[in-house]
N, C-alpha and C positions, 0 to 999 in steps of 0.2 A: 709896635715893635720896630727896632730899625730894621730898614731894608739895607742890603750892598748889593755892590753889584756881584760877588760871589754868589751871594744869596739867591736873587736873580735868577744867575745862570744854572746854577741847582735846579732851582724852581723849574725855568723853561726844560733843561734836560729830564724831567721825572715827568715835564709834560709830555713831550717828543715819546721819550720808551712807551709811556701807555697809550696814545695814538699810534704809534707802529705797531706795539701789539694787538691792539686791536683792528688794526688793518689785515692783519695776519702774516706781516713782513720782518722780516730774521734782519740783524744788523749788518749781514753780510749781502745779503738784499736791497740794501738802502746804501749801502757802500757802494755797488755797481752801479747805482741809478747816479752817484754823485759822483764815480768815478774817482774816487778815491780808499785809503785799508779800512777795511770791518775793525781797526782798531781808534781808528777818528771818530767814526760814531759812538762809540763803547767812549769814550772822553765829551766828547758833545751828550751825551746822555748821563755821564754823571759830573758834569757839570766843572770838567778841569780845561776846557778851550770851550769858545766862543765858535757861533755857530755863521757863517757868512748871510747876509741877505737872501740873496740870489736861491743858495743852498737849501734854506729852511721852507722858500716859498714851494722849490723842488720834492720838497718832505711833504710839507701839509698837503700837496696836491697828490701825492701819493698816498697820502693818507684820508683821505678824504676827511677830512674834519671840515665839521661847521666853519661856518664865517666869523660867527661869534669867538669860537675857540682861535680861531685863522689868528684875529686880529688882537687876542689877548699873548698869543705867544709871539705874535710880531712884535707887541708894544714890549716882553720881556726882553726879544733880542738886541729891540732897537735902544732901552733904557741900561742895558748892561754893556753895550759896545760904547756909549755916547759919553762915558766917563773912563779918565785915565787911569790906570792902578795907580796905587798908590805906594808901590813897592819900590823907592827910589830915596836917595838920601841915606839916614840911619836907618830907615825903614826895610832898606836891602840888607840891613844885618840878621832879620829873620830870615833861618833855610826855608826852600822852595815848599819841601814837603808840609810845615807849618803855616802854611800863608793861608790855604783854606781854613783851618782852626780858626786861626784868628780874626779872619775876615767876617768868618760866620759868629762867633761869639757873642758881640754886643745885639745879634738879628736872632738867638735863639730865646724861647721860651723859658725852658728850664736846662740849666745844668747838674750832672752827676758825676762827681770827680773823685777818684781816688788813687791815693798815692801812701805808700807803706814806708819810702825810705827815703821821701825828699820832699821839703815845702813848693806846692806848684805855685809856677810863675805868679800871679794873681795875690798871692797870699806875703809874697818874701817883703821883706822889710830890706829899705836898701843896704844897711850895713853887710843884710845876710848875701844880697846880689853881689855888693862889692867883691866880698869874701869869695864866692862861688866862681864870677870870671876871674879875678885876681890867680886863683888856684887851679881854673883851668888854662890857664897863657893866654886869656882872651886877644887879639890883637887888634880890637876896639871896643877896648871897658864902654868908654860914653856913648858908645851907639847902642850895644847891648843894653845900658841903662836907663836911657830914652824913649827906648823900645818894650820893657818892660812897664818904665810908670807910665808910658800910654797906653797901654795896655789896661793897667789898674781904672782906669778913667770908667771902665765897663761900669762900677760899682754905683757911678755919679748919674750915670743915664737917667733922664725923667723915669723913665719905666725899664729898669735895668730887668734882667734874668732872672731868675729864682736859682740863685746860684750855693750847689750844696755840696759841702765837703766833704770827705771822709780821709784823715790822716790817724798813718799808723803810729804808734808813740816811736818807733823809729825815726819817723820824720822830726822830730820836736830834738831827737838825741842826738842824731849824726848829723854836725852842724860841717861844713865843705872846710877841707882839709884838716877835720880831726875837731877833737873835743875844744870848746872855746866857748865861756861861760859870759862872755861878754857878749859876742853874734848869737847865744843861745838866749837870751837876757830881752834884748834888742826883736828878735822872733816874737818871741813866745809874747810882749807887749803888747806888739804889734797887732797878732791874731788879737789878743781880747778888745785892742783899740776898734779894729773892723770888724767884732763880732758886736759891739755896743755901737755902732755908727750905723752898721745898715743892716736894715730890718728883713731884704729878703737875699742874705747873705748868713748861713746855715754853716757852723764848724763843728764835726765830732772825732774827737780822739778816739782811736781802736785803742786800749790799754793793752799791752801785753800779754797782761794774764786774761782775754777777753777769751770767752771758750765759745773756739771756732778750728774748724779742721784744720785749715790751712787757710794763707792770703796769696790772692789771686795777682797776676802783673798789674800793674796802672793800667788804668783804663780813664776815659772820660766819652760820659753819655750826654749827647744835645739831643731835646726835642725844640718840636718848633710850631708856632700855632697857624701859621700860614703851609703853600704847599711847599715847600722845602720840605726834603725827606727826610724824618731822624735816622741820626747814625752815631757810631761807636768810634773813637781815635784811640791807637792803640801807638804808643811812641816806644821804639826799640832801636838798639844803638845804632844803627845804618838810615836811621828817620822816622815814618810813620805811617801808620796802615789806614785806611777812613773804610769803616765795614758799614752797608746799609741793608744788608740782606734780612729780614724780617727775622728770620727763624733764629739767626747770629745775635743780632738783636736781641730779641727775647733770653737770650742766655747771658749775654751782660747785665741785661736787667735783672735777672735772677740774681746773680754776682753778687753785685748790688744790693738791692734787698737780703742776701745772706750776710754781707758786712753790716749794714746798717743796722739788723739787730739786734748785735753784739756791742756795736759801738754806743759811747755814752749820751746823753742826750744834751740839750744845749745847756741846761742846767749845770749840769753835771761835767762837764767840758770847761766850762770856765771857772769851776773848783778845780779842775786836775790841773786848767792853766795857770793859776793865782798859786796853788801848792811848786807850781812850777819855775816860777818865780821866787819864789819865797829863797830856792833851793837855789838856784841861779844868782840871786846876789850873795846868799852865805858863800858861795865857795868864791867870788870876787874878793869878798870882804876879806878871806881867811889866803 
């Protein structure tokens, strides 16, 4: 699976917390020893800053870890500082808050994604991208759209994700700034061209008459087969949450598995999508 260096730094952070705890040292503990806020470490430990040389040596010697471990979390620190980000160019048109998603993305295992009232990025067909910055006053369509199809590229990886969907038939209806049977046309293609292209790339439509309580906000669940921690991204209109707490976890994945029941199978998805089409050029035509 691909490595990044987000990944990396994940990685080394979920090493770091279980060596401190098990040294029996509080983050506020290892903040006085560095000399710096119990809020740097809490960031060094889930993997959103970069952890100094100097500092880490500071850590594992406090921590008394093995040599073996000493020098595998050295090699994580020194292989994730030794390359530049990549967040520069059209590249800085993704917000800060998304940069881990997507960094981690092509280095996760499996993905579980759901979305009830929008096509996720991944999936949109560029007419439908057009359409959506277009209507939102993008004030760089071409970076947001550069940013996007590389994005898609996840799909092409030698050994891509197990990447699975779950959309509400809202998403397929409310096409960005109102009904438009052309950008719905162009969609809905689209999905069946990448649900016939790649074999571990999973699409299910929830139907609306699907009988389920309620549906839950967007969520999307990464695991991951290395130590990279799985976690839950939760995107809300001020940005986005990254929850890895086990117990939180397990309740997304519940989520999850209660939409996935309901929803259609792949079978059965690419009928709803072909009837969908059908429907999409009669009202062009007419």
């Amino acid at each position: 699976m691909p490595s990044t260096v987000t990944s990396r730094r994940r990685q080394l952070g979920n090493e770091l917390r279980h060596a401190r705890v098990a040294a029996g040292m509080t983050q506020q503990e290892v903040a006085e020893l560095l000399g710096c806020g119990q809020g740097k470490i809490n960031k060094i430990e889930s993997g959103a800053v970069a952890v100094k040389m100097a500092d880490l040596k500071r850590m594992l010697d406090a921590f008394g870890v093995s040599k073996a471990e000493a020098d595998i979390m050295t090699e994580l620190a020194r292989s994730s500082a030794s390359q530049r980000g990549q967040w520069t160019g059209y590249r800085s048109a993704v917000p800060h808050w998304f940069r881990t998603f997507t960094d981690l993305e092509p280095a996760a295992a499996e993905i579980l994604s759901w979305h009830g009232e929008r096509i996720p990025g991944p999936l949109q067909s560029e007419h439908y991208m057009l359409k959506q910055f277009s209507e939102a006053r993008a004030t760089d369509v071409t970076a947001l759209v550069r940013n996007r199809l590389e994005r898609k590229q996840i799909f092409d990886l030698k050994k891509p994700p197990y990447y699975r969907f779950i959309l509400g038939e809202g998403a397929l209806r409310r096409m960005p700034g109102g009904p438009n049977p052309s950008v719905a046309l162009d969609q809905v293609q689209h999905l069946l061209e990448l649900e016939k292209r790649y074999p571990r790339t999973f699409i299910h439509v929830l139907p609306f008459d699907a009988k389920i309580p309620y549906v839950p906000n967007d969520f999307t669940i990464m695991r991951f087969s290395d130590a990279t921690k799985d976690f839950v991204f939760v995107e809300h209109a001020a940005g986005g949450i990254y929850i890895d707490d086990e117990t939180d976890f397990e309740l997304f994945v519940d989520a999850w598995d209660r939409l996935r029941g309901p929803a259609l199978e792949r079978n059965e998805t690419v009928d709803f999508l072909q009837q969908m089409v059908e429907r999409f050029r009669a009202e062009l035509e007419f």
